[in-house]
C-alpha positions in Angstrom: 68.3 99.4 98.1 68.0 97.1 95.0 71.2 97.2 93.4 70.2 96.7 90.0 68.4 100.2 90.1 71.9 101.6 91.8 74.9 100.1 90.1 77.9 100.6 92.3 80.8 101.8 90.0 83.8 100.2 90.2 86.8 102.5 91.7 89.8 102.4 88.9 91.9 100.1 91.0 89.2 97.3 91.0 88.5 97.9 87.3 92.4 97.6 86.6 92.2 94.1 89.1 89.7 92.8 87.1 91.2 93.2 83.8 94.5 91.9 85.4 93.1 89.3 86.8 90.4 87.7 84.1 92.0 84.1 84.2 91.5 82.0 87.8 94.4 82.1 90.0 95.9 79.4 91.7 96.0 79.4 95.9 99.4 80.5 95.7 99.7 83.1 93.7 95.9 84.8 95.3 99.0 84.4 98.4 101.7 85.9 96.3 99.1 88.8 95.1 97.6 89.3 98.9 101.5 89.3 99.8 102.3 91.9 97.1 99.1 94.2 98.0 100.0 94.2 101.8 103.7 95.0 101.7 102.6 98.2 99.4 100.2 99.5 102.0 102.4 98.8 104.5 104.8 100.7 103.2 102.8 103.6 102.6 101.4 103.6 105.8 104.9 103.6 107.3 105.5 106.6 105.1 103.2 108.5 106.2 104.1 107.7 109.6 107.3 108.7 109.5 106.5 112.0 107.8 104.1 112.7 110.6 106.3 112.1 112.9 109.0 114.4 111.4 106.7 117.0 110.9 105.7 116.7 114.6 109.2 116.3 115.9 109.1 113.1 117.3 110.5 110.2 117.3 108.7 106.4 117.1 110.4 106.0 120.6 108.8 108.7 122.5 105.0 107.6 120.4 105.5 104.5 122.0 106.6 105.6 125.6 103.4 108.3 125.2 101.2 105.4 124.4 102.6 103.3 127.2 101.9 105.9 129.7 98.0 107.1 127.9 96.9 103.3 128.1 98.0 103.4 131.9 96.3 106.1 132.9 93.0 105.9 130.0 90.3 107.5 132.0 92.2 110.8 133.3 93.8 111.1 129.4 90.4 110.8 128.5 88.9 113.6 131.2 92.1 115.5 130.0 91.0 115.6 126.5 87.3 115.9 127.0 87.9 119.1 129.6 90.2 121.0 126.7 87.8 120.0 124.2 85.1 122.1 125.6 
C-alpha cells in the first residue's frame, strides 16, 4: 500500500513523544528515556501478573515449578491440551 494515500495515524502516546521530544537528544538521555519507558512496563506487567496470580490462587512458586515440569514433559502437555481441546 502507498502510504501517502493511507496515512497511519499516530496513537496519542507517540503524538505526546513527539511533542516531548522536538529538540535532539543526547545518547544518554535516549538511555535515560529507554530506561524510564522499560521500568514502567515492567512494572505493569508485574502487576498484572501478580493480580493473575491472586485471582487464580497461585503463587509465582508453584508457576515456576508447573513450568519446570510442562517444558519436561512438552509433547504429552501438548497431547494433553490438544485431546481436552477437542
Amino acid at each position: 500500500m502507498n502510504p501517502s494515500t493511507n496515512p497511519r495515524r499516530l496513537s496519542n502516546a507517540q503524538a505526546l513523544l513527539l511533542q516531548l521530544f522536538e529538540r535532539d537528544l543526547s545518547e544518554s538521555e535516549l538511555t535515560d528515556v529507554r530506561q524510564v519507558l522499560t521500568k514502567h512496563f515492567a512494572q505493569k506487567a508485574e502487576a498484572e501478573a501478580e493480580r493473575i496470580l491472586k485471582l487464580r490462587k497461585q503463587s509465582a512458586k508453584q508457576v515456576e515449578q508447573d513450568s519446570i515440569v510442562i517444558n519436561e514433559n512438552r509433547t504429552e502437555y501438548l497431547q494433553q491440551l490438544r485431546s481436552t481441546n477437542q
